[in-house]
Every structure is written in structure tokens, then in C-alpha cells.
C-alpha positions in Angstrom: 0.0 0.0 0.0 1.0 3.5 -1.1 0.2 6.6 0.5 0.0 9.8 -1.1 -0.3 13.1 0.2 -4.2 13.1 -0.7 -6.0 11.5 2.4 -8.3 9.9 0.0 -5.9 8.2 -2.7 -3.7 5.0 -2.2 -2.0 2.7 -4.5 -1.7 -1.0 -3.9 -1.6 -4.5 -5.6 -4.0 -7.3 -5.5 -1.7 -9.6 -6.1 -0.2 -8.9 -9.1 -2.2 -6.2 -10.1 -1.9 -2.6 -9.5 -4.5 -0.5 -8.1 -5.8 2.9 -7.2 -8.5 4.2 -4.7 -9.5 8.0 -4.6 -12.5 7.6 -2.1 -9.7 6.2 0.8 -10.0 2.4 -0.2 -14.3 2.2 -0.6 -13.8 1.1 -4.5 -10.7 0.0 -6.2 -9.7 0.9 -9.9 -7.3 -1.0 -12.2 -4.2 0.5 -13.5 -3.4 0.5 -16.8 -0.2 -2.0 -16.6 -0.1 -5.7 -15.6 2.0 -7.9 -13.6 3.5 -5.4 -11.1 5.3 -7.3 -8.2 6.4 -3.0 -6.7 4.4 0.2 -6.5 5.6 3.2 -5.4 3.3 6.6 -4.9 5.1 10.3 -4.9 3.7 11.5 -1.4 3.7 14.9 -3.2 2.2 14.2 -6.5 -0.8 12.2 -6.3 -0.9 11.2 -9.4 3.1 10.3 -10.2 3.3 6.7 -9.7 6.1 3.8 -10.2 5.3 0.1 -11.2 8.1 -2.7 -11.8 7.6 -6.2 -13.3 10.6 -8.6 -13.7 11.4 -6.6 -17.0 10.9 -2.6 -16.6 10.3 0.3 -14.1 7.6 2.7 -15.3 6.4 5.7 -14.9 3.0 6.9 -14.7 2.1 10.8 -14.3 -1.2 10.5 -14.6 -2.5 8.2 -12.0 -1.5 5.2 -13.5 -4.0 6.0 -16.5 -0.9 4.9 -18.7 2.8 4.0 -17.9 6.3 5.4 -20.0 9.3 3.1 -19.7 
């Protein structure tokens, strides 16, 4: 589980699958990548976000929406 500096929005993985909440964890919402074993949430930017798999570490800057290599 990530925290961000938002009170309301979290990042996590069901097991291999990342997630997002922005109602503090009362519905989930897939990310647009698969196979994530690591997330990682910028405290200070809600909606930068990091996801690894075996092969890459991406970046997201719009909430996971889509990921850049």
C-alpha cells in the first residue's frame, strides 16, 4: 500500500495487479499495466506513480492511466 499526500488516494496490488483508490480504499480501480510485483506513490504528487515487473520500471504521471518506460 501507497500513501500519497491526498487523504483519499492509495496505491496498492491485488496480487499482481496494481491498483488505485481516490474515495480512501471504498472502490478500487485497475491500472493501466499488468504484472506489477512493486508500486511506489510520490507523497507529493498524487498522481506520479512507479510500477516494476521482472522486465521494466515505469512511470505513470497521470495516475497510473498509462505508464512510459
Amino acid at each position: 500500500m501507497q500513501f500519497t499526500s491526498d487523504p483519499n488516494v492509495y496505491y496498492g496490488l491485488s496480487g499482481s495487479d496494481p491498483k488505485r483508490t481516490t474515495n480512501a480504499g471504498a472502490t478500487w480501480s485497475a491500472l493501466n499495466f499488468t504484472e506489477a510485483f512493486s508500486i511506489w506513490a510520490d507523497p507529493a504528487a498524487t498522481n506520479r506513480v512507479l510500477a516494476a515487473n521482472y522486465n521494466s520500471l515505469n512511470l505513470s504521471t497521470n495516475g497510473g492511466a498509462s505508464f512510459n518506460l
